[in-house]
C-alpha positions as CSV (number, residue, x, y, z in Angstrom):
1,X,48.0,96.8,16.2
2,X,44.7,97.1,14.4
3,X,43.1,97.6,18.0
4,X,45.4,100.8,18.7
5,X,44.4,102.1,15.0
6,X,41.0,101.6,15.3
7,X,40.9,103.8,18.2
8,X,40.6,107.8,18.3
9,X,42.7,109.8,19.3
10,X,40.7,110.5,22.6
11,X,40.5,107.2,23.9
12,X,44.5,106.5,23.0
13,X,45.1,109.1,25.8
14,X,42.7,107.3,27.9
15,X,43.9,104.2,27.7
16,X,47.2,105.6,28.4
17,X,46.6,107.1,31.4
18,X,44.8,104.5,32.6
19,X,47.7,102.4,32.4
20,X,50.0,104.5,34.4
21,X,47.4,105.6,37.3
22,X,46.9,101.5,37.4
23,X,51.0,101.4,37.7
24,X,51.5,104.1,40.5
25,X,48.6,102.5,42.1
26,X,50.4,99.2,42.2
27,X,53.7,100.7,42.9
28,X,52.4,103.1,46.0
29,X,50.5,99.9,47.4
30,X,53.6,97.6,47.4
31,X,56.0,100.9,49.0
32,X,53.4,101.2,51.7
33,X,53.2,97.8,52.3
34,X,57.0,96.5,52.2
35,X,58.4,100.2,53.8
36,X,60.5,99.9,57.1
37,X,58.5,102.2,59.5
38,X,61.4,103.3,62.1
39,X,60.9,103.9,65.7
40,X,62.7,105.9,68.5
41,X,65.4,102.8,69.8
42,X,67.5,105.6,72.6
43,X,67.1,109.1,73.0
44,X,69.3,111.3,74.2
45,X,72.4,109.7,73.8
46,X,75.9,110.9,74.5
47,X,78.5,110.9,71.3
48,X,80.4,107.6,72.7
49,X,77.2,105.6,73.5
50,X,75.7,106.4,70.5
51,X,79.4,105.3,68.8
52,X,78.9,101.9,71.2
53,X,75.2,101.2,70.0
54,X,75.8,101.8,66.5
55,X,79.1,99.2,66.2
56,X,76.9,96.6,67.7
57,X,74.0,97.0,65.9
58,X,76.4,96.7,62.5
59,X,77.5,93.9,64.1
60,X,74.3,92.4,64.6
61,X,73.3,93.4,60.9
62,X,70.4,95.1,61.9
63,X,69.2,98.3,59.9
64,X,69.2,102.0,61.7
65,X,68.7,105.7,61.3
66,X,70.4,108.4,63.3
67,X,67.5,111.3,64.4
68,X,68.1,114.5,66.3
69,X,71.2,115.1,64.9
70,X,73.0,112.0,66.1
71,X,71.5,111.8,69.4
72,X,68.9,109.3,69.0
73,X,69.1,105.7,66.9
74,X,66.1,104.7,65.2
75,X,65.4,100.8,63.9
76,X,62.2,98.8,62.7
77,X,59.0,99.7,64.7
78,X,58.3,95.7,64.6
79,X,62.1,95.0,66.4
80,X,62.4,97.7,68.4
81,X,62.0,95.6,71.8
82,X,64.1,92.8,70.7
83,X,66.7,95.1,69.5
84,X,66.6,97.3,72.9
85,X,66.9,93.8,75.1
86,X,69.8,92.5,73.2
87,X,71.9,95.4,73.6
88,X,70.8,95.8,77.1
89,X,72.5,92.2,77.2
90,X,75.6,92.6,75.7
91,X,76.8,95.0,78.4
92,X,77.8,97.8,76.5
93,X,79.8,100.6,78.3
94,X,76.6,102.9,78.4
95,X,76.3,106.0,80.4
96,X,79.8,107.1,79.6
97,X,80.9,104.0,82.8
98,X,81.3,101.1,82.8
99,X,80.0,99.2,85.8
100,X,80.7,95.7,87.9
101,X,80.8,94.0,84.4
102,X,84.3,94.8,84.5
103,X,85.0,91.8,86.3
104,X,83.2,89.4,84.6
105,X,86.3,88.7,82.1
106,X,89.0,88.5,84.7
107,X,93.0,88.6,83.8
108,X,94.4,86.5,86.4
109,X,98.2,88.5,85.2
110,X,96.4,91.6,86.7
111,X,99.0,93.9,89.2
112,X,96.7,94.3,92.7
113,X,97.5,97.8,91.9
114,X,95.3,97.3,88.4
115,X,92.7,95.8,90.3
116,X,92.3,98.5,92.6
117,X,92.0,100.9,89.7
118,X,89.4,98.5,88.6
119,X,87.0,98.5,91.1
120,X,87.6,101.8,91.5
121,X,85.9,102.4,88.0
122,X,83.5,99.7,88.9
123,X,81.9,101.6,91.9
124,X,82.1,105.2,89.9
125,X,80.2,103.7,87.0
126,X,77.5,102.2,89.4
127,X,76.9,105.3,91.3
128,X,77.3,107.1,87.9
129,X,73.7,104.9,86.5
130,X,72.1,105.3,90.1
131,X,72.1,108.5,90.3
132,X,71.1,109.2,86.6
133,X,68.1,107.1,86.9
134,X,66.7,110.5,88.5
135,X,64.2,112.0,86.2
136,X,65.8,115.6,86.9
137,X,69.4,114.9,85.7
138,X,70.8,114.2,82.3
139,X,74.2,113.7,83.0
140,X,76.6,112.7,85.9
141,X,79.9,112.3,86.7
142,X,81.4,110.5,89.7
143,X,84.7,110.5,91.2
144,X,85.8,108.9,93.9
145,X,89.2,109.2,96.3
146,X,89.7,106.3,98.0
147,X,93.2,105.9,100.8
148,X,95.7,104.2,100.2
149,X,95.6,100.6,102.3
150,X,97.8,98.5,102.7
151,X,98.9,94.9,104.9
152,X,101.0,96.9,107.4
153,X,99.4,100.3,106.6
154,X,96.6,102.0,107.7
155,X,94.7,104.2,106.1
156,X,95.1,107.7,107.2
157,X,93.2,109.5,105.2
158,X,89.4,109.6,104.7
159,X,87.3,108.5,101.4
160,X,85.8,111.4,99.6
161,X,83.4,111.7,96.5
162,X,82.6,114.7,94.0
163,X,80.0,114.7,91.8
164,X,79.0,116.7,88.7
165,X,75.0,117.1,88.0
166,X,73.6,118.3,84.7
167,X,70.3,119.1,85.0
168,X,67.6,118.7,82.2
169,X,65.6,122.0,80.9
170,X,64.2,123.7,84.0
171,X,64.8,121.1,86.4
172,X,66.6,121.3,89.5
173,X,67.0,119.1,92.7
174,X,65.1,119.4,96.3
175,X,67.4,119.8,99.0
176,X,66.1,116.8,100.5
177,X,67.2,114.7,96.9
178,X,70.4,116.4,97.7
179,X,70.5,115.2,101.2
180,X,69.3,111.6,99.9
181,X,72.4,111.7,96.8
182,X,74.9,111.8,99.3
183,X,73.3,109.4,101.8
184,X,73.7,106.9,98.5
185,X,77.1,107.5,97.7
186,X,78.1,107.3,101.5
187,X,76.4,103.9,101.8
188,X,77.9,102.5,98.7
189,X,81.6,103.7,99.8
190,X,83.5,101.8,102.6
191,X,84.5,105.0,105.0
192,X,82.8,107.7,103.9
193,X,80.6,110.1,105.6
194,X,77.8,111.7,104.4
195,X,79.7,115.4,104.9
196,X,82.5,113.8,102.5
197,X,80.7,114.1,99.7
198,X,80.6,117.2,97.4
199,X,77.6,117.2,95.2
200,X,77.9,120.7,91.8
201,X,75.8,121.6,89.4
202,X,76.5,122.4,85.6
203,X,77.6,125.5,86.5
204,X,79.9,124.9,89.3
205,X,77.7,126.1,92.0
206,X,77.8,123.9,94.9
207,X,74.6,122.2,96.3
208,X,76.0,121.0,99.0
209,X,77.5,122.8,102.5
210,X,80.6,121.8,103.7
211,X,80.9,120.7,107.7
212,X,80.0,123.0,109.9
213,X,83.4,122.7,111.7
214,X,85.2,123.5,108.4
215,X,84.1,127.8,108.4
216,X,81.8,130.5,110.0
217,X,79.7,131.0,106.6
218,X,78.3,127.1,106.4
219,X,78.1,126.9,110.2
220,X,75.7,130.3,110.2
221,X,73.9,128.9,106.8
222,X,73.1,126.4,108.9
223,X,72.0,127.4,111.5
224,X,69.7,130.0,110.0
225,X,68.2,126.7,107.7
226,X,67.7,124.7,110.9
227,X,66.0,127.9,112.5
228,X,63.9,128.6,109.4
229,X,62.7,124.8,109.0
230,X,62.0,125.0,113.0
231,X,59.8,128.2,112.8
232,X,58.4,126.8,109.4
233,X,56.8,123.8,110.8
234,X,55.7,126.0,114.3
235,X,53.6,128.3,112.2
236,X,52.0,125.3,109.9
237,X,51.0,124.1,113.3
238,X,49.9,127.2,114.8
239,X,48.1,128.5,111.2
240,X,46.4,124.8,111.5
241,X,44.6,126.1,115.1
242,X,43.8,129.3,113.6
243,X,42.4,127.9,110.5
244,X,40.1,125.3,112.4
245,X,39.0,127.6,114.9
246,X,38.1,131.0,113.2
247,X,38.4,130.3,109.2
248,X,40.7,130.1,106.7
249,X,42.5,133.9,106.6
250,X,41.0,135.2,109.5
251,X,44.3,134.7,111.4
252,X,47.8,135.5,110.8
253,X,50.5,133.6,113.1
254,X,54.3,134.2,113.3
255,X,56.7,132.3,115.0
256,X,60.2,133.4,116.2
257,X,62.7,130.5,117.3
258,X,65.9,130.8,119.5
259,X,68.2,127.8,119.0
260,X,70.6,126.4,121.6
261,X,73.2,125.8,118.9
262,X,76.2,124.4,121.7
263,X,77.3,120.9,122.2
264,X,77.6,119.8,125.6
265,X,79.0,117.1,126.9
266,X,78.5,116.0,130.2
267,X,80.7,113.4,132.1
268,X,79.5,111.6,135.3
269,X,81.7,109.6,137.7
270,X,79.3,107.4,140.3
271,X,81.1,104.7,143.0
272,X,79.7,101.0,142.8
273,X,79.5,99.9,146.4
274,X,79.4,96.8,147.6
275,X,77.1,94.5,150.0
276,X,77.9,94.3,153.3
277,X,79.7,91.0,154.8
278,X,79.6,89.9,158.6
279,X,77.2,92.8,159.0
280,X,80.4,95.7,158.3
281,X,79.5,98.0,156.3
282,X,81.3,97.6,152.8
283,X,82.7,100.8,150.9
284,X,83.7,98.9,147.7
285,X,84.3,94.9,146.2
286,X,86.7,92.8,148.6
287,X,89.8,91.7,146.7
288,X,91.6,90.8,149.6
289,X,91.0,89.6,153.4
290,X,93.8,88.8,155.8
291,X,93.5,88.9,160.1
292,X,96.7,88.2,162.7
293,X,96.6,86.4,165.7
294,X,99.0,87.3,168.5
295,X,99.2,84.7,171.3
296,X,101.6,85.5,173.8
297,X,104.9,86.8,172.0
298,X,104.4,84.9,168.9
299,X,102.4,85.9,165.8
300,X,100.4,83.5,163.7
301,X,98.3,84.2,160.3
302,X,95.5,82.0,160.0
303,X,92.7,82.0,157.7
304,X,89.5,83.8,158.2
305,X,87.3,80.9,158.2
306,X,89.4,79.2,161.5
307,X,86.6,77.8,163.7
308,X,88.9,76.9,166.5
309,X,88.7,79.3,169.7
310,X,91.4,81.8,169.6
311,X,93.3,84.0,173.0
312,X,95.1,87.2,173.0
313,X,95.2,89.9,170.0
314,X,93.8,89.6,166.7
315,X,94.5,91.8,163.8
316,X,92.3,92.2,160.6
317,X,92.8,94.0,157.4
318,X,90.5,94.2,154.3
319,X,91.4,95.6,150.8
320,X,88.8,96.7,148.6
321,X,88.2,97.5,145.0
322,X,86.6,100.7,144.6
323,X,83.9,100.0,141.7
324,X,83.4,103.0,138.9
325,X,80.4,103.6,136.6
326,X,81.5,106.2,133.9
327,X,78.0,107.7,132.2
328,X,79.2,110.2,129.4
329,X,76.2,112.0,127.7
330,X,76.4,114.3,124.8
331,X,73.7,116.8,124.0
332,X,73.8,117.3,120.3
333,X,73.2,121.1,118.8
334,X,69.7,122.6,117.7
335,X,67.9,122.3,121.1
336,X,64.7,125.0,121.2
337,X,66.2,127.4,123.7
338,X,63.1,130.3,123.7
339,X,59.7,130.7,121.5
340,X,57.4,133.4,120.8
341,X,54.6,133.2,118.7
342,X,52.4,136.1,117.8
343,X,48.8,136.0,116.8
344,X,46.8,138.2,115.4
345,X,42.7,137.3,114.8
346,X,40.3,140.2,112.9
347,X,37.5,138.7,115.3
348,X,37.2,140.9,118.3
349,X,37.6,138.9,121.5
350,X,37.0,139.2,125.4
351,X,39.7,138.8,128.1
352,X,38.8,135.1,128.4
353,X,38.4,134.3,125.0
354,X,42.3,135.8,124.4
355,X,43.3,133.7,127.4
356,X,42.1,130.6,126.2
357,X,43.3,130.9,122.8
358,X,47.0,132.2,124.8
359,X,46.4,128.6,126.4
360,X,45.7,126.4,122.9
361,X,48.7,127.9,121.1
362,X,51.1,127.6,123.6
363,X,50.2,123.7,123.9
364,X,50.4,123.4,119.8
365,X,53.9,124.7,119.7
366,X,54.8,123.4,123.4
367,X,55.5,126.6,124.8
368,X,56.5,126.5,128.8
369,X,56.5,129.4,131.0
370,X,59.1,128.2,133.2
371,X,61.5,128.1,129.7
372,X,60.7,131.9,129.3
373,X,58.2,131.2,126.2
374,X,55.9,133.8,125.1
375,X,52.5,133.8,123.5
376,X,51.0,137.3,122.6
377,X,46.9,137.1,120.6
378,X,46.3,140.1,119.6
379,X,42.4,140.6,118.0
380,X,42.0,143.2,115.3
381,X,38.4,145.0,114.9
382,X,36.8,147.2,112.5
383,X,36.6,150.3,114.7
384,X,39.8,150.4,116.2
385,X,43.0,148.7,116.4
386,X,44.0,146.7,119.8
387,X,47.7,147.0,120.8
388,X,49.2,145.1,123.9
389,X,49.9,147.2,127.0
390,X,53.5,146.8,128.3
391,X,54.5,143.8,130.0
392,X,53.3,141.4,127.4
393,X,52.3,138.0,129.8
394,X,54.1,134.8,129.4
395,X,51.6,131.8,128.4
396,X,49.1,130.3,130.4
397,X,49.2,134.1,131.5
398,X,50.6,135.8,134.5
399,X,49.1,136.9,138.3
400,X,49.9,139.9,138.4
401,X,49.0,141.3,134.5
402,X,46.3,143.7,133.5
403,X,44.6,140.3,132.1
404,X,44.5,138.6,135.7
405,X,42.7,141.9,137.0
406,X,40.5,141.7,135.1
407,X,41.7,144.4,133.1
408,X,41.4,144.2,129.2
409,X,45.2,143.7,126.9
410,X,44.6,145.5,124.9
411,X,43.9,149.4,124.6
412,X,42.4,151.4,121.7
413,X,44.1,154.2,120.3
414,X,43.2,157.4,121.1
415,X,43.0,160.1,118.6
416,X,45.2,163.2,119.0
417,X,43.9,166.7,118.7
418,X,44.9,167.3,114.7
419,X,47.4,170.1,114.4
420,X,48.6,171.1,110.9
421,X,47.0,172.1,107.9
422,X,44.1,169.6,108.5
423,X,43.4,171.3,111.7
424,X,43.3,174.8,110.4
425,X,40.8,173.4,107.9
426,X,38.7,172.2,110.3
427,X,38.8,175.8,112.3
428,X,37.9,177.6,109.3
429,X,35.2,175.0,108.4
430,X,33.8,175.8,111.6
431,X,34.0,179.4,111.8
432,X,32.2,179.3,108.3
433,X,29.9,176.9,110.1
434,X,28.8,179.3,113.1
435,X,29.0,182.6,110.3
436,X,25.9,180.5,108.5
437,X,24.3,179.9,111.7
438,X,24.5,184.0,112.9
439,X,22.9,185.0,109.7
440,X,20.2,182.9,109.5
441,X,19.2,183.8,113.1
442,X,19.8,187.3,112.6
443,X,17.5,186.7,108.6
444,X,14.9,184.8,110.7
445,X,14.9,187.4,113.5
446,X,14.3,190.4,110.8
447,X,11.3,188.7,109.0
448,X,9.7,187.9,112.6
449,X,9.9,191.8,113.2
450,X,8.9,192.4,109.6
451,X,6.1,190.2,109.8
452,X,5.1,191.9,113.5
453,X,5.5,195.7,111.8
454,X,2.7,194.5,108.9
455,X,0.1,192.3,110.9
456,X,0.7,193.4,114.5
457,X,2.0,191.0,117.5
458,X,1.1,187.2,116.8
459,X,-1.0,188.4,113.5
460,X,-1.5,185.5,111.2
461,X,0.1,185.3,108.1
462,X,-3.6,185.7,106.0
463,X,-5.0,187.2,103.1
464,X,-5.8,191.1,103.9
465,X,-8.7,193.1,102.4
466,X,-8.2,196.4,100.2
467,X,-8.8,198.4,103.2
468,X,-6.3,196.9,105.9
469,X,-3.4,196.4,103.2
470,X,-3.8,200.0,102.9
471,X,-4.1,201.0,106.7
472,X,-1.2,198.6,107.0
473,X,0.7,200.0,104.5
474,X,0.7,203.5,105.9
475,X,2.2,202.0,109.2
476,X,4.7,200.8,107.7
477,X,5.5,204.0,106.2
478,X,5.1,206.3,109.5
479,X,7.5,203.2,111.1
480,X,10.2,203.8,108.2
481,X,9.7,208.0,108.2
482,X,10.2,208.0,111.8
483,X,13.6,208.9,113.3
484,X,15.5,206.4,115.8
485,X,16.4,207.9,119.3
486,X,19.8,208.9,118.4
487,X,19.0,211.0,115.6
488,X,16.0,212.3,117.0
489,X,19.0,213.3,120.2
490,X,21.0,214.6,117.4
491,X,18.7,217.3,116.0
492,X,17.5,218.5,119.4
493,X,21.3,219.4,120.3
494,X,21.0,220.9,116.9
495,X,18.4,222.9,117.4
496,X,19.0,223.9,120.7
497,X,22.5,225.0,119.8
498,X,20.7,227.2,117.1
């Protein structure tokens, strides 16, 4: 007491706060060091997973947080792992399925009609986790139609699969992930076909074609993606050549596909025959052999094999079994039917540089003359542009076009005589043109005579003294004061008719 009344006022307050910095201190130390710093446990959960997690983790008395308004569970950064591996263990209905685990508590009681509906969910809940472990989706929903089967019953209908995709934010499925989607669910269901399965997105839209047996619009969508893949990979192969041989963008390529979209089926029927015996000649497999003897009136069958000499008629009869081989051989649809590939290079070329390249491309894309394929190069220059002449030839070229002539393919084009308002521009331009031209021949003409009337014929252009500018002067003068021939007519008519 005497210590806090010997002090001043000053130093009360200073020893007060000093005490209470030295308390937060102490109290902000022991809050950083005994807080619970919470890290991300799932993400991205669906209301009855998150409802799942939760239950157990109360369960398991072990402290959480719900972030992103209820879609994420948050726990202690230090038992985040061990927390994540025991409820990955206690098989929790995750994903909105539940898988094989279903089984794993079996009720012997269970109806057969139960159990099918149990493995039914089983399977949907497996593919429903396989496919989700894509990194494009976020959600998916399988259901599967299985037949009917039976112990006396056969299943008449076919298995079928739908599934719903939910795409995350600005993701969206190749069609070969498609393709490969329905290749899973195929293989995971007894009797199902890959068309049998019916793949949507969020939105309904389907991203899958139905067989093309089932209508005209998905057997032509098709068959225009099978002929845009074909010409596709043609012109990477052709744009390869090009690229190697004259630079990258100094050729363009195109490529134009004809499909042979028909399935034919072709049957052959051959006949097996068989070896010869006793040096006859066999038509088919001996099934049975049986010869007569007739001696005198009587008849008697023997065997074949008798070795005994034999008198009178014999009679023999053979039977045969006419062997078959049936070869049946299907031709499936999408056979390359016709090609034509275009090139055009900027580099000018000759008639055997054209030919040669004509030869490289149609071996790149496997072009055949006796199939009807064509291979056009066309080479663009600066000057002009070269078209093809009619009767484009074939590849590998043919005998009797311009190019085996030794003709050139391609022709410049000409330019027509203008006609139109440019045309009448150029007239005038040139009239103008030849106007200029007359008057400085007839200017240049004048200053020649000029120059003749002052100095005389083929006087040089020199300084003149006092003397001849005068005398020269007075010429000129006399020149200009006399009268031309026609005047000089005119007044002698006048005169005389005075």
């Amino acid at each position: 007491m005497k210590f806090w009344q010997g002090l001043t006022q000053r130093a009360r307050a200073g020893l007060i706060g000093g005490v209470l910095i030295i308390v937060l201190g102490v109290a902000l130390a022991a809050w950083w060091v005994f807080r619970t710093e919470y890290q991300v446990l799932f993400s991205e959960l669906k209301p009855q997973d998150a409802q799942a997690m939760t239950t157990e983790l109360e369960r398991l008395k072990i402290p959480y947080r719900l972030g992103d308004n209820g879609t994420a569970i948050l726990v202690d950064k230090t038992t985040v792992h061990a927390t994540r591996i025991k409820l990955m263990g206690k098989e929790l209905p995750l994903q909105g399925a539940v898988g094989l685990e279903l089984f794993n508590n079996t009720d012997f009681g269970m109806t057969e009609f139960a159990q099918k509906i149990n493995y039914q969910r089983a399977l949907q809940g497996e593919l429903t986790r396989t496919i989700q472990s894509l990194a494009e989706v976020r959600e998916v929903r399988v259901l599967l139609a299985l037949p009917e089967q039976g112990l006396f019953k056969q299943a008449t209908a076919k298995a079928k699969a739908s599934i719903t995709l939910t795409m995350r934010q600005g993701q969206m499925l190749r069609p070969e992930q498609v393709a490969g989607v329905q290749r899973l669910v195929a293989a995971a269901v007894p009797g199902m076909a890959t068309q049998d399965v019916t793949i949507v997105d969020g939105h309904g839209v389907a991203l899958t074609r139905a067989d093309a047996g089932n209508g005209d619009v998905d057997a032509n969508a098709a068959r225009l993606d099978l002929k845009r893949d074909t010409e596709a990979y043609l012109v990477r192969k052709v744009s390869a050549v090009l690229d190697r041989s004259f630079g990258q963008g100094q050729a363009l390529a195109s490529v134009d596909v004809t499909l042979n979209m028909d399935q034919i089926r072709t049957t052959t029927e051959d006949v097996l025959p068989a070896a010869s015996r006793s040096g006859l000649q066999a038509t088919g497999v001996v099934v049975r052999e049986r010869e007569v003897l007739r001696d005198g009136g009587g008849a008697d069958t023997r065997a074949i094999d008798t070795a005994a000499p034999r008198a009178g008629s014999a009679q023999r009869d053979v039977e045969y079994a006419v062997g078959r081989r049936v070869e049946q051989v299907v031709s499936q649809p999408g056979s390359i039917r016709r090609v034509q590939v275009v090139a055009v290079v900027r580099k000018a070329l000759d008639v055997a540089q054209e030919e040669q390249l004509r030869k490289v491309l149609a071996a790149a894309v496997g072009a055949s003359i006796e199939r009807g394929d064509t291979v056009v190069v066309q080479s663009l220059s600066s000057q002009a542009i070269a078209l093809p002449e009619s009767g484009v030839p074939a590849a590998g070229g043919n005998p009797e076009s311009p190019a085996t002539e030794g003709a050139s393919t391609a022709t410049t084009v000409s330019q027509a005589p203008d006609t139109g308002e440019l045309g009448w521009l150029r007239w005038l331009l040139a009239v103008a043109l030849a106007v200029v031209a007359i008057a400085w021949i007839v200017r240049a003409a004048w200053r020649d005579r000029l120059h003749g009337a002052v100095g005389g014929a083929g006087a040089p252009s020199a300084a003149l003294s006092d003397a001849e500018r005068a005398a020269a002067l007075s010429r000129v003068r006399d020149w200009l004061n006399e009268p031309s021939p026609a005047s000089a007519g005119t007044a002698g008519n006048t005169r005389r008719n005075g």
